[in-house]
C-alpha positions in Angstrom: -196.0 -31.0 -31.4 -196.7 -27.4 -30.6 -193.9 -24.9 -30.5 -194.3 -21.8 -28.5 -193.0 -18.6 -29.8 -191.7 -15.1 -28.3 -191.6 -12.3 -29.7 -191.3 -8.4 -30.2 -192.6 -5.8 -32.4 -191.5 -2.7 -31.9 -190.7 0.8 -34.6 -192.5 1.5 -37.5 -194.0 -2.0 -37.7 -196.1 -1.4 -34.6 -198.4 0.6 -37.5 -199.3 -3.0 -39.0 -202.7 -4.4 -37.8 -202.8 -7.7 -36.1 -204.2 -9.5 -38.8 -201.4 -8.6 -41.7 -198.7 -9.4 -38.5 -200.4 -13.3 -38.9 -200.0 -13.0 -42.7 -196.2 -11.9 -41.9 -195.6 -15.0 -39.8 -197.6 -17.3 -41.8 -195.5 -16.0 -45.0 -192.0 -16.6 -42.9 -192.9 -20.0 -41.8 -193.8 -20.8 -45.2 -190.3 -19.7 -46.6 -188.3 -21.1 -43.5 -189.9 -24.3 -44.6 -191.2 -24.6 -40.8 -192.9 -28.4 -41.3 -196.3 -26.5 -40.3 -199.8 -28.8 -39.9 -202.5 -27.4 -42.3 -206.1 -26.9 -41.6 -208.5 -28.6 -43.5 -211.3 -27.5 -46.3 -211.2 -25.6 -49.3 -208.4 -22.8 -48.0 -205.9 -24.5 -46.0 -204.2 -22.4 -43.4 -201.4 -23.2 -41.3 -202.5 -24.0 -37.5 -200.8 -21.0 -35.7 -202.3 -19.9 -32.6 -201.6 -15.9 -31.7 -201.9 -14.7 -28.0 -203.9 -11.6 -27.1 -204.3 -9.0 -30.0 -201.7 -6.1 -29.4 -203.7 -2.7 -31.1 -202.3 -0.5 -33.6 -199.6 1.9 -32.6 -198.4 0.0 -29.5 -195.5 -1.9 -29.3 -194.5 -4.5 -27.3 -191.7 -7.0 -25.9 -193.9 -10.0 -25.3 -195.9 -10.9 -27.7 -196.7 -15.2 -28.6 -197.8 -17.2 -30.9 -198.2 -21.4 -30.8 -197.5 -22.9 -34.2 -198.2 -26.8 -34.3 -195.4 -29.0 -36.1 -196.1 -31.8 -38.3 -194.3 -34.3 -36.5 -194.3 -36.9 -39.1 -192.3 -34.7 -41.4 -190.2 -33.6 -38.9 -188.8 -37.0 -38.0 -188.5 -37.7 -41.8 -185.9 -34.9 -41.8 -184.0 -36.4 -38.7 -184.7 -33.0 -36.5 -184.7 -33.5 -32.4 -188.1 -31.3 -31.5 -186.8 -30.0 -28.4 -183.6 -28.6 -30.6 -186.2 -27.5 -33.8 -188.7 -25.5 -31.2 -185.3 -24.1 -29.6 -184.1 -23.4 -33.0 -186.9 -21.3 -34.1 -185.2 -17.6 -33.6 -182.9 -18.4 -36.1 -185.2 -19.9 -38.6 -187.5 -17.5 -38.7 -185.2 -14.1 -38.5 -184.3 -14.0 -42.0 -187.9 -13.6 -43.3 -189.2 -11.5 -40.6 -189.7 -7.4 -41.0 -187.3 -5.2 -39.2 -189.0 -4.4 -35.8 -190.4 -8.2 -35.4 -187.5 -10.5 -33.7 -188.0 -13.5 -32.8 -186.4 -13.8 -28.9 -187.3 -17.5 -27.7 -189.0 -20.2 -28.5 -190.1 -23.6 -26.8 -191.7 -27.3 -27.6 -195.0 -27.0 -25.5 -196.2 -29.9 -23.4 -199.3 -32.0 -24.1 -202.0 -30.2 -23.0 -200.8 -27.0 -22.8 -203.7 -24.1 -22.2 -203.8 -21.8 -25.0 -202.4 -18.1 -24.9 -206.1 -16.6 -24.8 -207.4 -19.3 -22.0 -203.7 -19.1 -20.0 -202.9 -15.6 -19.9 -204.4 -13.4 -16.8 -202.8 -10.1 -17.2 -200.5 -8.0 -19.0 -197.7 -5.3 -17.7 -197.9 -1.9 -19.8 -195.2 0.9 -19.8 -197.0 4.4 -20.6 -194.3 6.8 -21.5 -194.8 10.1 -20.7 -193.1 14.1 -22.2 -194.2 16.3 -20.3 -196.8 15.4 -17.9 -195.3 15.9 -14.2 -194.8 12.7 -11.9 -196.5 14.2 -9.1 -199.9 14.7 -11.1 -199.5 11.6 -12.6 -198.8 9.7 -9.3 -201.7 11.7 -8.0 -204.2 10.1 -11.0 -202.8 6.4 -10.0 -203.6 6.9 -6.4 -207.1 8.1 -7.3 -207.5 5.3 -9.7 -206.6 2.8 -6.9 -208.7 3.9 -4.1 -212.1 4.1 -6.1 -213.9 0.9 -5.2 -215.6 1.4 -8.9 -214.4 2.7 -12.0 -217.1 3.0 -14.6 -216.5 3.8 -18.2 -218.4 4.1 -21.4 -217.5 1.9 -24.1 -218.3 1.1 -27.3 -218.7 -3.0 -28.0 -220.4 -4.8 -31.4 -222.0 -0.8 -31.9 -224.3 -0.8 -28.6 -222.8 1.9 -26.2 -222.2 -0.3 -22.7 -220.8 1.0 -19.2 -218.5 -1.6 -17.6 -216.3 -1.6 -14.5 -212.6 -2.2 -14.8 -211.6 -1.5 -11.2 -211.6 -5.2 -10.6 -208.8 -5.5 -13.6 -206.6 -2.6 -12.5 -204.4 -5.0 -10.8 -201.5 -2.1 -10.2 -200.1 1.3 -11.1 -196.9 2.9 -10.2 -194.9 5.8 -11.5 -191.3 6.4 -11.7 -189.7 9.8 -12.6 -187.1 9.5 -15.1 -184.4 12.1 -16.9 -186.7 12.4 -19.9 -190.1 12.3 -18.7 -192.3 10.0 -16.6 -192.8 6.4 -17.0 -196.2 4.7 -15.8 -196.3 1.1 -15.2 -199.5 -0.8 -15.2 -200.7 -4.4 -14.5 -204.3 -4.9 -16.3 -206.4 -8.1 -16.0 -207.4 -10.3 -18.9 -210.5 -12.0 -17.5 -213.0 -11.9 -18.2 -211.9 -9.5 -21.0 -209.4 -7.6 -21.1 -208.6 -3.7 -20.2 -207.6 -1.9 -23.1 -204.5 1.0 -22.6 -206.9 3.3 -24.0 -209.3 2.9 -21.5 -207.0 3.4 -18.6 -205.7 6.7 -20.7 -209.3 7.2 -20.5 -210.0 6.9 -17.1 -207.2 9.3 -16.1 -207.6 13.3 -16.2 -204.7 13.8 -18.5 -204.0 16.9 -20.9 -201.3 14.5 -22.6 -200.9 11.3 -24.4 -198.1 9.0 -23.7 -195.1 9.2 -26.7 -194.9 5.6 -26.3 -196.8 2.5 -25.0 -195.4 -0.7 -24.6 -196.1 -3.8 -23.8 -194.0 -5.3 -21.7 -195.4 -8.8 -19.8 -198.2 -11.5 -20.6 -198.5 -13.4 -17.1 -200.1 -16.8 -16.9 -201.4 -17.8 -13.4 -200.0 -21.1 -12.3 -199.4 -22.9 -9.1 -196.0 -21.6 -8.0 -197.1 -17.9 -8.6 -197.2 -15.8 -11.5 -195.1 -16.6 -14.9 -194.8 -15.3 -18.8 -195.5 -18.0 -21.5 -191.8 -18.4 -22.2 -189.1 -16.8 -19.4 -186.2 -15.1 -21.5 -182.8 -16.5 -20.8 -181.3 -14.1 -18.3 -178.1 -14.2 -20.1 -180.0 -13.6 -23.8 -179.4 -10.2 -25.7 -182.6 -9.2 -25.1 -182.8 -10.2 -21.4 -179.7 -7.8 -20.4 -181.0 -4.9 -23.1 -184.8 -5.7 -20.8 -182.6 -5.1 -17.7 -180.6 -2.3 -18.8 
């Protein structure tokens, strides 16, 4: 079976890279004793699947990873899958940095897409000292009403100019006691829109204190929904809300 987990990495742990944060998980399945199926060949690796890459220095409330269960070892220990995939938080807290928790977790139907082919955009929060909501509302209207927004990037060394209106999905700004908070909704497909790129876009003097990462959505038939929808009632649900 494939278990689907959620995630968040926030603090001083945002610093780690994306690749050591799959060493992390692949070293606290390994001590939790997670019945994990192993790839083939010379190095064996456990199968774990991780979503979209998060970059260094953001943080984020939902972040995923698929992990596929041996369920011939499984069985031989007695465990239900639905209750082992639900179980997951708590297996997997003890060997887990401070900053990574572990928030839900769920057995995955056959068939399943994968997080890279199933997600279709992400929410951002941009958190902003000192720059004044007005001017930053005034760079989101501007942003939305181009019907092109051409940047310079940098991909595999060559210098290429691509258009990322078509992924700016929305922008909205709220004024809040202690600065200004940005919200964002930035497509996936066909590749994804980087944070930086928006900060690029944007005539700004100053860089947000803080960018997190705050929704993967997957398109499906009734609408728009994350990977795994947090218990309304869970901890980190209400803290979400709050």
């Amino acid at each position: 079976m494939r278990v689907r987990v959620r995630y968040t990495k926030s603090g001083k742990v945002k610093f780690i890279s994306h690749r050591d944060l799959a060493r992390v998980f692949e070293r606290a399945i390994h001590r939790a004793e997670v019945p994990v199926v192993y790839s083939q060949g010379f190095t064996p690796r456990p199968r774990i699947q991780f979503g979209l890459a998060l970059s260094n220095g953001y943080e984020s409330d939902a972040e995923y990873l698929d992990i596929e269960i041996d369920d011939e070892r499984l069985s031989a220990g007695g465990a239900d899958t639905a209750a082992y995939a639900a179980g997951m938080p708590d297996l997997l807290a003890p060997h887990l940095p401070t900053g990574v928790v572990v928030t839900a977790a769920t057995e995955l139907e056959q068939g399943t897409p994968s997080l890279q082919d199933a997600v279709t955009s992400c929410g951002w929060d941009f958190d902003f000292a000192d720059t004044d909501a007005e001017l930053l509302a005034a760079e989101a209207s501007r942003l939305l009403a181009e019907s092109e927004l051409f940047v310079e990037l940098e991909r595999k060394g060559k210098q290429v100019r691509e258009d990322l209106r078509p992924l700016l999905r929305e922008l909205t700004v709220e004024r809040r006691p202690d600065g200004t908070l940005l919200r964002a909704e930035l497509g996936t497909k066909p590749r994804s829109v980087r944070p930086a790129e928006l900060l690029a876009a944007m005539r700004l003097a100053e860089q947000p204190r803080r960018v997190l990462r705050t929704h993967q959505w997957i398109t499906a038939d009734s609408g728009r929904r994350e990977p795994i929808e947090l218990d309304p009632l869970s901890p980190h649900a209400l803290e979400r809300a709050s």
